[in-house]
C-alpha positions as a printed NumPy array, in Angstrom:
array([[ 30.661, -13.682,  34.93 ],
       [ 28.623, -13.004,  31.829],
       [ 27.557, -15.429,  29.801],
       [ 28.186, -16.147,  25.637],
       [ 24.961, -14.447,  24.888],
       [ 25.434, -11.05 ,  27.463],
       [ 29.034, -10.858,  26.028],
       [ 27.684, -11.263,  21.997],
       [ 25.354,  -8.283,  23.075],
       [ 27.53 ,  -6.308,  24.904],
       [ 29.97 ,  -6.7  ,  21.656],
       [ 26.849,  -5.806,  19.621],
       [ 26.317,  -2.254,  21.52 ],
       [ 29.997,  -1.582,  21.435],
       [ 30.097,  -1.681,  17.859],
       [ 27.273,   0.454,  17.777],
       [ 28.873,   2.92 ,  19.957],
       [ 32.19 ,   3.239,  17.271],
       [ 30.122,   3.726,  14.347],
       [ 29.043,   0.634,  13.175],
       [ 24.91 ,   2.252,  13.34 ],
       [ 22.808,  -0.396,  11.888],
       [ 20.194,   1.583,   9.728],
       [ 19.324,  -0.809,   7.255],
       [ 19.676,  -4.446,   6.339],
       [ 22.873,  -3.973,   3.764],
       [ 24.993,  -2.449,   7.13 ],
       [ 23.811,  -5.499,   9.036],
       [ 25.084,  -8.044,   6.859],
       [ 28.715,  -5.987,   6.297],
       [ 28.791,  -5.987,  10.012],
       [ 28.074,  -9.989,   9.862],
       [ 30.403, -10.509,   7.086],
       [ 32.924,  -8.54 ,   9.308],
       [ 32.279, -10.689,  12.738],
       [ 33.022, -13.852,  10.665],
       [ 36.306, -12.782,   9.256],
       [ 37.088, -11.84 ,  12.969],
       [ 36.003, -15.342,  13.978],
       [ 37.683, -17.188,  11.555],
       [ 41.116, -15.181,  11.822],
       [ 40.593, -16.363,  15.9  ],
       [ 39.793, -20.343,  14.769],
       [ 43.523, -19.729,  12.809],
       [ 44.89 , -18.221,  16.083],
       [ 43.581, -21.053,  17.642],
       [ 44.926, -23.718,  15.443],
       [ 48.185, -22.291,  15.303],
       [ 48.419, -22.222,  18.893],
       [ 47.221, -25.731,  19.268],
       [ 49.894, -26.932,  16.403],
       [ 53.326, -26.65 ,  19.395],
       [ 54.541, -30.04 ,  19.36 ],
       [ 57.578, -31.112,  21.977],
       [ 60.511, -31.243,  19.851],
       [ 63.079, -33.618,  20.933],
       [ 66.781, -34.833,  18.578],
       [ 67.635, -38.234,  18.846],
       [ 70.469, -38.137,  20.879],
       [ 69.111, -35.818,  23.048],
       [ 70.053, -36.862,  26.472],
       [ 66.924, -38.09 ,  28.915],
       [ 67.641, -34.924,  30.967],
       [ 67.316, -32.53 ,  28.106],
       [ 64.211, -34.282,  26.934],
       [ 62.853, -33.974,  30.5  ],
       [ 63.267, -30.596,  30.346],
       [ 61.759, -30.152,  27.197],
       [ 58.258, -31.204,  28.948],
       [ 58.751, -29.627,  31.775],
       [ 59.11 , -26.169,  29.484],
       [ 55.978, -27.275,  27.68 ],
       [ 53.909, -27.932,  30.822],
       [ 54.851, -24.042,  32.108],
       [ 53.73 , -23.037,  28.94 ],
       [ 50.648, -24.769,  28.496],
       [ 49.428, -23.034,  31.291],
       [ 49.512, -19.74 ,  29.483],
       [ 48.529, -21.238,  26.547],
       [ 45.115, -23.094,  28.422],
       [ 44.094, -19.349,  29.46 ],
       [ 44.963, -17.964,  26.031],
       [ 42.651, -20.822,  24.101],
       [ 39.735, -20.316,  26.766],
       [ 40.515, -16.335,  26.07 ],
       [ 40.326, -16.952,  22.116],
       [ 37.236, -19.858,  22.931],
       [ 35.246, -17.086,  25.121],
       [ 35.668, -14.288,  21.786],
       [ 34.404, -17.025,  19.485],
       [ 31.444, -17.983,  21.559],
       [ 30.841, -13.856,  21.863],
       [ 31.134, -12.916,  18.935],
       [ 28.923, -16.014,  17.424],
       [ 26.011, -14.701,  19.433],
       [ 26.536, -11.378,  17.936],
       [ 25.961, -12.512,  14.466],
       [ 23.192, -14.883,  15.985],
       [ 21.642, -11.487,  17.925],
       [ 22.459,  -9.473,  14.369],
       [ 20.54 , -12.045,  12.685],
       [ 17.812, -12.168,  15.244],
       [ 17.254,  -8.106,  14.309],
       [ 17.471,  -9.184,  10.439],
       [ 14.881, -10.855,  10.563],
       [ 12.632,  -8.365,  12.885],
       [ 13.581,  -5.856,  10.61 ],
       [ 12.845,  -7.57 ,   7.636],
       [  9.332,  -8.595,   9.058],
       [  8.782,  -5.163,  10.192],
       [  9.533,  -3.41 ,   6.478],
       [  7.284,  -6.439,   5.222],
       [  4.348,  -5.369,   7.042],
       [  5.459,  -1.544,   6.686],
       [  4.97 ,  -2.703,   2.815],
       [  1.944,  -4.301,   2.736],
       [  0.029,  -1.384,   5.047],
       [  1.522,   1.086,   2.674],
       [ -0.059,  -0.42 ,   0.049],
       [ -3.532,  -0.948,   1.762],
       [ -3.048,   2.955,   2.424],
       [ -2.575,   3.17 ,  -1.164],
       [ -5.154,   1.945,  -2.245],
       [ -7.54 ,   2.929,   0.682],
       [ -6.663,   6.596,  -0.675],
       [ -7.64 ,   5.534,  -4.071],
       [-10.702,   4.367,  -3.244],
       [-11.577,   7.338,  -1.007],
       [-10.483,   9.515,  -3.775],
       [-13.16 ,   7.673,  -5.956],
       [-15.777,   8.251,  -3.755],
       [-15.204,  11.998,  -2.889],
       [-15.542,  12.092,  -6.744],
       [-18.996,  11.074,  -6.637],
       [-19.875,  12.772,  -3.287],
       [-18.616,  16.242,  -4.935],
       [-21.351,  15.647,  -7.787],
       [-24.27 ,  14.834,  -5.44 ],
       [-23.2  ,  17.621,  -3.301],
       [-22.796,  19.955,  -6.451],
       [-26.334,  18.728,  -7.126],
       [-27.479,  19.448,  -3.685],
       [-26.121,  23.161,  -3.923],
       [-27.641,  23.834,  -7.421],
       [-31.3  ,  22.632,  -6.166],
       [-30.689,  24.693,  -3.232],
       [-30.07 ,  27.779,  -5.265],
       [-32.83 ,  26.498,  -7.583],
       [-35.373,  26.19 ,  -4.73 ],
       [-34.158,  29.652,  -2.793],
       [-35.359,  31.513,  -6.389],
       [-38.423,  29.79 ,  -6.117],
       [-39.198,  30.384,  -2.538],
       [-38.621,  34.283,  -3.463],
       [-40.769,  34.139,  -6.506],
       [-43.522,  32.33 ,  -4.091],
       [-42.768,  35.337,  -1.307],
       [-43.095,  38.027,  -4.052],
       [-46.67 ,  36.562,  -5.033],
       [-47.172,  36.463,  -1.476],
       [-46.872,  40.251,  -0.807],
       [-48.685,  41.046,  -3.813],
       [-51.509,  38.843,  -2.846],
       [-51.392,  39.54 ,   1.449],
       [-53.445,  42.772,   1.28 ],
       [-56.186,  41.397,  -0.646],
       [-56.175,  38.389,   0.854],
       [-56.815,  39.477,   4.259],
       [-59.867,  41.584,   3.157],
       [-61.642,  38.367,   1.92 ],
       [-60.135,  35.845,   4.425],
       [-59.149,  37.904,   7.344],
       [-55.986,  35.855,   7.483],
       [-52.511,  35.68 ,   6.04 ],
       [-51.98 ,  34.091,   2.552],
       [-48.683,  32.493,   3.423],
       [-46.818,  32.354,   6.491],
       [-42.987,  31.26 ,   7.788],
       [-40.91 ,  33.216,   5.071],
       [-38.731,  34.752,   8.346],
       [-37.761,  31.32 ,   9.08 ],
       [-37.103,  29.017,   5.85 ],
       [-34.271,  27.512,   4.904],
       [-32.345,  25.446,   2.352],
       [-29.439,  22.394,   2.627],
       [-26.438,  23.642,   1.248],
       [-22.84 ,  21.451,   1.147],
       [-19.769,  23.639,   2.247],
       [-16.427,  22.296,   2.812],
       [-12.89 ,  23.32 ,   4.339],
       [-10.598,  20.743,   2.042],
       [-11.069,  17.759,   4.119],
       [-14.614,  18.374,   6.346],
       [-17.648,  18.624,   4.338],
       [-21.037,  20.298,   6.447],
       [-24.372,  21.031,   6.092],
       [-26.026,  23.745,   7.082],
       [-28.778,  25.322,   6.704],
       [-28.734,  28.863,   4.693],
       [-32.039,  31.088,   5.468],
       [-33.309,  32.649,   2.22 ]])
């Protein structure tokens, strides 16, 4: 046999299964509001069932009062199975509301933490934003040398070739070497990865 808190559950997932979905918090307290308007229309049941009295006249005669209790013991019986019956949907349907509860309050804790890390996102992103601000100036500043040093690296190269041949008949060596290989930093990004690399002038 299944116990009070198995048969609240199992009540639980059938009212799932006939459209009573639980999404939010406002559709789990209907649904409570609902299971104790079921349990209190039971407790009335109950009460009324419990309220049969043996009614005997005056002059009714021993044998007809006899009777009476005998009719009222035969029915007790049924009525014994229907209390435990009605006793066994109270206890069920309390541990619903105690297992709807239960998820009200997991919930609730669970949208109170989504709240707070949505907010530490927040303002995470805020503060990122700030800084890509000032990264995007230093790297603007990067970019501009670069260019500003590439020129001069040219101009330097052009006095280079105009000098070489004379050069070489006084020194018998090269005025200035590496131009093949030199490079500057330059900042490039995609929209979220920013690289450096190295652009050969």
């Amino acid at each position: 046999m299944q116990g009070a808190g198995e048969q609240g559950e199992n009540i639980y997932k059938l009212l799932r299964i006939t459209n009573y979905e639980l999404p939010n918090m406002e559709q789990m307290q209907v649904q409570i509001k609902e299971l104790n308007e079921q349990i209190q229309v039971l407790q009335q049941e109950r009460d009324a069932l419990t309220n049969n009295k043996v009614e005997s006249g005056e002059n009714d005669s021993p044998q007809a009062i006899v009777e009476a209790y005998r009719r009222q013991a035969r029915e007790n019986v049924q009525l014994s199975a229907e209390l435990k019956g009605i006793d066994d949907a109270i206890a069920a349907l309390t541990e619903s509301i105690a297992f709807l509860e239960r998820q009200q309050k997991q919930k609730q804790g669970y949208l109170q933490k989504r709240s707070s890390l949505s907010i530490r996102i927040s303002e995470q992103q805020q503060q990122l934003e700030e800084a890509k601000k000032v990264a995007q100036v230093h790297a603007q500043r990067v970019n501009q040398l670069a260019q500003e040093l590439a020129t001069e690296i040219k101009l330097l190269k052009a006095c280079a070739d105009e000098l070489s041949p004379m050069y070489w008949q006084v020194y018998y060596k090269p005025f200035i070497t590496g131009f093949k290989t030199i490079s500057v930093p330059y900042v490039r990004s995609d929209g979220e990865v920013w690289t450096i690399v190295n652009r050969i002038v």
